[in-house]
C-alpha positions in Angstrom: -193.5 58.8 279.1 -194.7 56.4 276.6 -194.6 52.6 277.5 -194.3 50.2 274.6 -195.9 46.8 274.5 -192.6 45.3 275.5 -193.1 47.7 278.6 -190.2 49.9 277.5 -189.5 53.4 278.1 -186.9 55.7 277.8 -185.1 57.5 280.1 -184.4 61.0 278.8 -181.4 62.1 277.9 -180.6 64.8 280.1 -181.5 62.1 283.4 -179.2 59.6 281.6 -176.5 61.9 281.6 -176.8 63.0 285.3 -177.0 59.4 286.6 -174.6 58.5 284.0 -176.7 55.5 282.3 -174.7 54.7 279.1 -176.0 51.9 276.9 -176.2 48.3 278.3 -176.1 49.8 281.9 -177.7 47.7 284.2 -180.8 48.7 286.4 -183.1 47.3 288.8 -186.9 48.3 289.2 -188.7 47.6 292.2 -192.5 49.0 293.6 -192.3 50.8 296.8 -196.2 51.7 297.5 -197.5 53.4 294.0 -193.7 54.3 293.3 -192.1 52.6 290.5 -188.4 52.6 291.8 -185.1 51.9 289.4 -182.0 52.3 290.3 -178.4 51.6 288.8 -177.2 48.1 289.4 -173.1 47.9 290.3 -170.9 50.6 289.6 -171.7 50.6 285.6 -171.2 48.9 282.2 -167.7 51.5 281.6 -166.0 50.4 284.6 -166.7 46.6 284.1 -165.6 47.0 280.3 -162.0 48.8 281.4 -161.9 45.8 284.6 -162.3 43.3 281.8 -159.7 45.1 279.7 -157.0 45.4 282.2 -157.9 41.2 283.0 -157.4 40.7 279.6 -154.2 43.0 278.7 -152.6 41.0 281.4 -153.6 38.0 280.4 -151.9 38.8 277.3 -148.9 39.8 278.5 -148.2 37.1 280.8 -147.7 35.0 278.1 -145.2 36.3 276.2 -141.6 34.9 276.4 -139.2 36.6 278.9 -137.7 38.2 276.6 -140.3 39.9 274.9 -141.1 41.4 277.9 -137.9 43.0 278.7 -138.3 44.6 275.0 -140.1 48.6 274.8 -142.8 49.4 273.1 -141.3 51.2 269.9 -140.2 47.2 269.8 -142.8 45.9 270.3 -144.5 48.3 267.1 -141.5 47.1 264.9 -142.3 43.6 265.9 -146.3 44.1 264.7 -145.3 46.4 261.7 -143.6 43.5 260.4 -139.9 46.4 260.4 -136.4 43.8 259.9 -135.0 46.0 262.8 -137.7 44.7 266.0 -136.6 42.1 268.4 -133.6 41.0 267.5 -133.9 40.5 263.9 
């Protein structure tokens, strides 16, 4: 592999898609002897984005009234498209 003056390298595709390294994956390097050693940090950038996601989604809809939360979604849709018939119109 070629190392660029920022010490870069890539990791080729077909490893990437073994270990499952997606972009902005985090990884750790350490030296074991004359072994460069990396390995996957946490359990990987998809997971935290769908954790932060579900935080978030709830977040959302914990703050809407009472009773939009009693309403379904084809509601809810009528209520974002703007239609005379959502939520009580």
């Amino acid at each position: 592999m070629l190392i660029t003056k920022k010490g870069q390298v890539t990791i080729p595709k077909h490893i990437r898609d073994a270990a499952d390294i997606a972009p902005g994956s985090e990884m750790t390097c350490s030296l074991e002897g004359s072994w460069i050693v990396t390995t996957l940090a946490g359990t990987g950038v998809k997971d935290d984005r769908r954790t932060k996601l579900k935080v978030a989604a709830a977040r959302v809809r914990g703050s809407f009234s009472t009773k939009f939360q009693q309403i379904g979604a084809d509601e809810i849709m009528g209520f974002i498209r703007g239609e005379d018939s959502a939520v009580g119109r």
